[in-house]
C-alpha positions in Angstrom: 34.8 -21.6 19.8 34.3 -23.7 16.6 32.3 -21.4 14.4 32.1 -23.7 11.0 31.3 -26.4 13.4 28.8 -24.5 15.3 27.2 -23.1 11.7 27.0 -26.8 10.4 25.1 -27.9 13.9 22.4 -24.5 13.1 21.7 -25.9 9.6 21.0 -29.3 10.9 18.4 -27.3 13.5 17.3 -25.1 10.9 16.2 -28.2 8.4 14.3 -29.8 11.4 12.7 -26.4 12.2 12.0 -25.7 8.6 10.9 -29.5 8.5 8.3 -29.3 11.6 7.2 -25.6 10.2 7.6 -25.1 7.0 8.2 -21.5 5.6 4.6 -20.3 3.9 4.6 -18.7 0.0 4.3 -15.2 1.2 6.8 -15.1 4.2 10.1 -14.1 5.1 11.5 -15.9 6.9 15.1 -14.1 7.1 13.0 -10.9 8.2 11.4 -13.1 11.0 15.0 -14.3 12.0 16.7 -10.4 12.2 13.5 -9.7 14.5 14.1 -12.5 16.7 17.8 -11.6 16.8 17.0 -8.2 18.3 14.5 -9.5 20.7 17.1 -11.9 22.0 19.7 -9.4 21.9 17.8 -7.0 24.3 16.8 -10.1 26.8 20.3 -10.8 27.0 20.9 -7.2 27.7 18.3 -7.2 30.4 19.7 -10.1 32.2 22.8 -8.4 32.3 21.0 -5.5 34.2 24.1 -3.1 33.7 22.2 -0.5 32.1 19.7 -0.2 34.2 20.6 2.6 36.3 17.1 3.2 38.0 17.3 -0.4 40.0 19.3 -0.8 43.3 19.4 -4.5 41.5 22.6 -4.4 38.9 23.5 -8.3 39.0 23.5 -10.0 36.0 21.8 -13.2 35.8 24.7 -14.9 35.0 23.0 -17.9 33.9 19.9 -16.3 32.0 22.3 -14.4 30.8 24.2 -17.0 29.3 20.7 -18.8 27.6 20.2 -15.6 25.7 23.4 -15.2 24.6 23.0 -18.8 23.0 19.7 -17.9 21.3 21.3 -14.6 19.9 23.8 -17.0 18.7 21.6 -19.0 17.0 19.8 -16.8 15.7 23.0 -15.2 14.3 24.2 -18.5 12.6 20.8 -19.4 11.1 21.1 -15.7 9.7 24.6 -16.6 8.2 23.0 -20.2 6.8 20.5 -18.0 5.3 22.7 -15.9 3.7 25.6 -18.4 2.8 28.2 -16.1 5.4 30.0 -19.5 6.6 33.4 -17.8 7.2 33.9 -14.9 9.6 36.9 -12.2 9.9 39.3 -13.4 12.9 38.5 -11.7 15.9 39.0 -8.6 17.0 38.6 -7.1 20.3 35.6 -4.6 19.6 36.8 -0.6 19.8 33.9 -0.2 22.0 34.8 -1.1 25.7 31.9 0.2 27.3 29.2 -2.8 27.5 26.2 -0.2 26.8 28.3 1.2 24.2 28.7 -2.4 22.8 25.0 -3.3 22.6 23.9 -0.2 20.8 26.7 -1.0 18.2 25.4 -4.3 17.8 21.8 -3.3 17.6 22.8 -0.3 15.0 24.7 -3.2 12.9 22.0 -5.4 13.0 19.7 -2.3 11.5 22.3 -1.8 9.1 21.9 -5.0 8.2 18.8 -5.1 7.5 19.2 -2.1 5.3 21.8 -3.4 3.2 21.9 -6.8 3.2 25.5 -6.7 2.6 28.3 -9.1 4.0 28.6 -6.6 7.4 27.4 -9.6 9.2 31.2 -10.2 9.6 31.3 -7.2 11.5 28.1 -8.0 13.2 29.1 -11.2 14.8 32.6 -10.3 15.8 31.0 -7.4 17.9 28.8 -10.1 19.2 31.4 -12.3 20.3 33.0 -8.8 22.2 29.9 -9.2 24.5 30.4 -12.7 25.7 33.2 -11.4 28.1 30.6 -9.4 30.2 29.7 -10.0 33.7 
């Protein structure tokens, strides 16, 4: 995966977003984009269905699954265009191997995040790319 290509290709969707809606005086728009992140996160989570020990149905939706991983990508690079984070850590398999284990780290990153507003966004993506192995 081509991330500097893939974060020029968000900017380019970002300006014709930005274009079609433009941001208002009062809002924050990054704050706006971290929300959508975690709702995205969780649909991808739910069309994984691996968590939800209560249903006889534990299938992901393989190709649901897949959309929201996209739009939690997006959503992660528009983040990074935000915040000028164009260059990422090489990857490294996450220490978490458990996929619930692996989502709860992302969303506790992603809350962290929001907190700090420091350059952990590194960290955040590179546990996001851990999930795109799961099935």
């Amino acid at each position: 995966m081509n991330l500097t290509k893939l974060f020029e290709i968000q900017a380019g969707l970002d300006y014709h977003i930005t274009k079609e809606h433009p941001e208002q005086n009062d809002e924050n728009r990054l704050s706006k984009k971290v929300l959508a992140l975690q709702v995205e996160l969780g649909e991808c989570a739910n069309e994984w269905r691996g968590f939800k020990f209560w249903s006889n149905d534990q299938v992901a939706r393989e190709n649901l699954l897949l959309e929201e991983y996209v739009d939690c990508l997006h959503f992660l690079l528009s983040i990074g265009n935000t915040l000028n984070f164009r260059y990422l850590l090489p990857y490294k398999k996450p220490l978490e191997t458990d996929v619930v284990d692996l989502f709860n780290l992302i969303f506790e990153h992603i809350s962290f995040f929001t907190r700090q507003r420091v350059s952990k966004s590194r960290i955040l993506l590179n546990g996001f790319q851990g999930i795109h192995r799961i099935r």
